[in-house]
C-alpha positions as CSV (number, residue, x, y, z in Angstrom):
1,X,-11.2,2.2,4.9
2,X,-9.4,-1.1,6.5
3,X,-5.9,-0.4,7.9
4,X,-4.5,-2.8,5.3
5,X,-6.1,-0.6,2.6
6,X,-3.2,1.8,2.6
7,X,0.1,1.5,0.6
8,X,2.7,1.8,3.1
9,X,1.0,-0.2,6.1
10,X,-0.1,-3.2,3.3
11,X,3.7,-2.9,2.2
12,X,5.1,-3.4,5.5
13,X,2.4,-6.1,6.4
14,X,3.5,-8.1,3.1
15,X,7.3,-7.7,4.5
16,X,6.4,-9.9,7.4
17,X,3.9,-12.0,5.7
18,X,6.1,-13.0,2.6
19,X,8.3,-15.2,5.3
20,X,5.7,-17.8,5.8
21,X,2.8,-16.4,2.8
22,X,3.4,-19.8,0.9
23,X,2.5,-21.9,4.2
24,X,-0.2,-19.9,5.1
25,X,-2.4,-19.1,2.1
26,X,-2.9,-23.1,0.9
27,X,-5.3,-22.8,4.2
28,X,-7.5,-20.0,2.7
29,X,-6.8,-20.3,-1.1
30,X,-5.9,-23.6,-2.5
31,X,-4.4,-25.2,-5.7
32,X,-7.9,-26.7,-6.5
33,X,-9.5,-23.1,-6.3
34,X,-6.9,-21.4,-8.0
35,X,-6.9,-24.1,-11.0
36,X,-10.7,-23.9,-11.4
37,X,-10.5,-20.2,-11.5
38,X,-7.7,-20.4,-14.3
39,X,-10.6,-22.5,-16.3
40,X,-13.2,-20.1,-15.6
41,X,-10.6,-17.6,-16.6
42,X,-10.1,-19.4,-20.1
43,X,-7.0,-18.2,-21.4
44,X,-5.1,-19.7,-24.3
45,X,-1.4,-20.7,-25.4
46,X,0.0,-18.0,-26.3
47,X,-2.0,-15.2,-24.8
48,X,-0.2,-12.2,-23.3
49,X,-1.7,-12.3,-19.6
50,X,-1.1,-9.4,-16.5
51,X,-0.9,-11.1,-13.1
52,X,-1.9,-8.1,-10.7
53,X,-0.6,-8.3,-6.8
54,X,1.3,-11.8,-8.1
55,X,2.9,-12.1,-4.4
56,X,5.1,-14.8,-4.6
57,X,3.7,-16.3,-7.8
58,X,1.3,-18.9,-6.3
59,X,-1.4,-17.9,-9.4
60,X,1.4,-17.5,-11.7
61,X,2.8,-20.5,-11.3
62,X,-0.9,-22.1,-12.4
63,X,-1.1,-19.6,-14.6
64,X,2.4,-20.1,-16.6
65,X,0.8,-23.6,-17.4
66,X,-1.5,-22.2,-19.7
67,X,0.4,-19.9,-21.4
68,X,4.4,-19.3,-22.0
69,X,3.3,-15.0,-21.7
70,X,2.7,-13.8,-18.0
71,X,3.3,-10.7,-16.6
72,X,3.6,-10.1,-12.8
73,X,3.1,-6.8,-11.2
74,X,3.1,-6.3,-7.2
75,X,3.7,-3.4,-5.0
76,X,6.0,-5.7,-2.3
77,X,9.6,-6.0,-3.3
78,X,10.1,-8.5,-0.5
79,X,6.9,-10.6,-2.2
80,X,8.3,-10.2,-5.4
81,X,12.0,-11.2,-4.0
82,X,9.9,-14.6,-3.3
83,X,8.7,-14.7,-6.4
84,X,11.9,-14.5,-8.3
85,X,13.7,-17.5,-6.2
86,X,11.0,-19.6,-7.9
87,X,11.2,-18.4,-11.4
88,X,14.0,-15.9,-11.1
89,X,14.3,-12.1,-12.2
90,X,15.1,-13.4,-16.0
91,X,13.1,-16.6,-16.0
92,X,9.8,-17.6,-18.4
93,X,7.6,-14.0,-15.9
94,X,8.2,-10.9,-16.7
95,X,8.0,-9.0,-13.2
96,X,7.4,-5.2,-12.4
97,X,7.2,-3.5,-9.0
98,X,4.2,-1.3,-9.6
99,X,0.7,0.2,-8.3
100,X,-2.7,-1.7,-9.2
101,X,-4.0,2.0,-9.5
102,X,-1.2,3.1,-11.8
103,X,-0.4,0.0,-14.2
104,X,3.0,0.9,-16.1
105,X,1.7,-0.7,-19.4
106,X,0.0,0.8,-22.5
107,X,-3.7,0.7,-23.2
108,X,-4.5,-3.1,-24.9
109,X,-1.0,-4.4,-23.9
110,X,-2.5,-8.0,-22.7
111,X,-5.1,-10.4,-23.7
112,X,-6.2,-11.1,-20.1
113,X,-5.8,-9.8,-16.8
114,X,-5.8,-11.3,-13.3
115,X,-5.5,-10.4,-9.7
116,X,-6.2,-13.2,-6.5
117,X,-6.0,-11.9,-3.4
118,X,-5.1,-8.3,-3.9
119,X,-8.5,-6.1,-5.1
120,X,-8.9,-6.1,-0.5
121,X,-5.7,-3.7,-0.4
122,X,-6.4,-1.1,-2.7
123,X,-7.6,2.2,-1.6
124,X,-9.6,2.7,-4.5
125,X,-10.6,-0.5,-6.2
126,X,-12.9,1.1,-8.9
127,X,-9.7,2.7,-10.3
128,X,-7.6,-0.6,-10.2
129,X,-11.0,-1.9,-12.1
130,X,-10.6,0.8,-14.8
131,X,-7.1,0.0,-15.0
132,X,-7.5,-3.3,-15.8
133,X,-10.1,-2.3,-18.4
134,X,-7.7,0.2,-20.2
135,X,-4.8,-2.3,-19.8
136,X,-6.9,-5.7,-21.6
137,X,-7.6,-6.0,-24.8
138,X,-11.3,-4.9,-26.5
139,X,-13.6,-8.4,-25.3
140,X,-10.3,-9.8,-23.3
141,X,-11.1,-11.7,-19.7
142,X,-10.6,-10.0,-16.4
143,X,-10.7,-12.4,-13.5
144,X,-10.6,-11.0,-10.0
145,X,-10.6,-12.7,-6.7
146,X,-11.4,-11.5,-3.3
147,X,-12.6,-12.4,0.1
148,X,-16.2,-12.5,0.3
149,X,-18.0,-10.5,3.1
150,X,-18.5,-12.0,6.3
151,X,-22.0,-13.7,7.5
152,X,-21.6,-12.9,10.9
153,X,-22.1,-9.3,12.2
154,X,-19.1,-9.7,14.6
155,X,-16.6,-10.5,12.2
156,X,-17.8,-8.4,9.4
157,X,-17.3,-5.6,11.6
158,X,-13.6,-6.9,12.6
159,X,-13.1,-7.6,8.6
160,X,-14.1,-3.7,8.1
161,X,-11.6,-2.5,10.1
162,X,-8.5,-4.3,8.5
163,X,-9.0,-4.7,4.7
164,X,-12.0,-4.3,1.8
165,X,-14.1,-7.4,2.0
166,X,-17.3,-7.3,-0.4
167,X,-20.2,-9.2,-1.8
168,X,-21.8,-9.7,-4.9
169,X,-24.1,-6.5,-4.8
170,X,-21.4,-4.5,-3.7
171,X,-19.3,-6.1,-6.6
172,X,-21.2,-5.4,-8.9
173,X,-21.3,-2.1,-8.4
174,X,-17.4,-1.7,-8.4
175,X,-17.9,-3.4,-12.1
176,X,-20.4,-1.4,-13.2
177,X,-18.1,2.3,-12.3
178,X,-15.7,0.9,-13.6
179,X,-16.8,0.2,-17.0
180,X,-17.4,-3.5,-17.1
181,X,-20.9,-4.3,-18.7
182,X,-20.8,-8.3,-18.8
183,X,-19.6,-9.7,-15.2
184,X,-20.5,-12.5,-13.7
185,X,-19.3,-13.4,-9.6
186,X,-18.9,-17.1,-8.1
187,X,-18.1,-18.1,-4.8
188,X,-15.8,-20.4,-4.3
189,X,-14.4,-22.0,-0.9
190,X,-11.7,-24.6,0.3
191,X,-14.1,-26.7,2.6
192,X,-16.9,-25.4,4.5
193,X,-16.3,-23.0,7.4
194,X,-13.5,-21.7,6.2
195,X,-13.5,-18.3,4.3
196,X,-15.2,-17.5,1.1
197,X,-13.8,-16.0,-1.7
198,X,-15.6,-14.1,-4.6
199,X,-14.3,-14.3,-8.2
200,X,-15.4,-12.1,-11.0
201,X,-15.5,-13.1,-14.8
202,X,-15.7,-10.1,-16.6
203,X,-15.2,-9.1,-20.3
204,X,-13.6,-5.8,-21.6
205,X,-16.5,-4.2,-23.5
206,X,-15.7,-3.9,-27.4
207,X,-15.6,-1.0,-29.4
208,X,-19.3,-2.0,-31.1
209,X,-20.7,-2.2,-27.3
210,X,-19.0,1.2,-26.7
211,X,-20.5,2.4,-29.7
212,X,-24.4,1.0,-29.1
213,X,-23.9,2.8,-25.3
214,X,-22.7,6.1,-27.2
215,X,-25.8,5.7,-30.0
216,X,-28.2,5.5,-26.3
217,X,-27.3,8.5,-25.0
């Protein structure tokens, strides 16, 4: 496990990082990446959609575009504090303080669910997964984003040590334990050399697929 894959140490990293966050992640994750992940995403007017480790609301201000019903969860008060000075604690986002692992919402409370840039800090990613499963509605999108494993040795061995970097294999295998039967991973990246992400397009099984996997056991 990285040393950013731990709660407290990943909470007192984002204290620091929240200052500039806005400055810094243009450089690794970009407007035009995050816009053609919304479309992969597909989400409609009107859907209810969960914005997991929102940060200061750089996806959720792409994603509000779409749809007037977005939810934003993080486990960083001062990230969230960053987020509300751009669309307030009572503006058009709902927010919540709250654990990826341990979502405070009902089974089937949202149409979609997203997460960019947070599935590298949780300690157990297959739960977060399931989570997000139980949380989205039967056939309901699930969009994740996260930094694709290094190609060279060196810094795949420095990424290990500090957070959860992953490729598609290793994806797809998080998917599959977690429930997810129809995924599908792209790679996306701001200009060449710099780092990769990996984002997942995944459906929330229905309750006929559940029932054909019950029928073949």
């Amino acid at each position: 496990m990285g040393v950013l894959e731990d709660k407290a140490r990943a909470r007192l990293f984002y204290k620091y990082l929240s200052r500039v966050y806005d400055r810094v992640n243009p450089f690794i994750w970009d407007e035009q990446m995050r816009d053609e992940a919304i479309e992969w995403f597909g989400i409609e007017a009107g859907d209810r959609v969960l914005d997991v480790g929102c940060g200061t609301g750089f996806a959720t201000e792409g994603l509000i575009k779409h749809t007037d019903d977005v939810w934003g969860l993080d486990q960083s008060a001062h990230q969230l504090e960053r987020a509300f000075s751009k669309f307030g604690k009572r503006g058009p986002v709902k927010f919540h303080r709250g654990d990826a692992e341990r979502l405070p919402f009902a089974d089937d409370s949202f149409d979609a669910y997203w997460s960019s840039g947070s599935i590298e800090y949780w300690p157990n990613p297959v739960a977060a997964l399931r989570e997000a499963r139980r949380v989205t509605k039967p056939g309901g999108p699930v969009l994740v984003v996260g930094p694709d494993y290094p190609r060279s040795t060196l810094f795949a061995k420095l990424a290990d040590a500090i957070m959860l970097f992953y490729d598609e294999e290793e994806a797809d295998r998080m998917f599959s334990e977690a429930g997810f039967e129809a995924f599908e991973h792209r790679i996306q990246q701001r200009a060449p050399g710099t780092p990769r992400a990996i984002t997942t397009i995944a459906r929330v099984p229905t309750e006929t697929s559940t029932a054909d996997e019950t029928n073949e056991q």
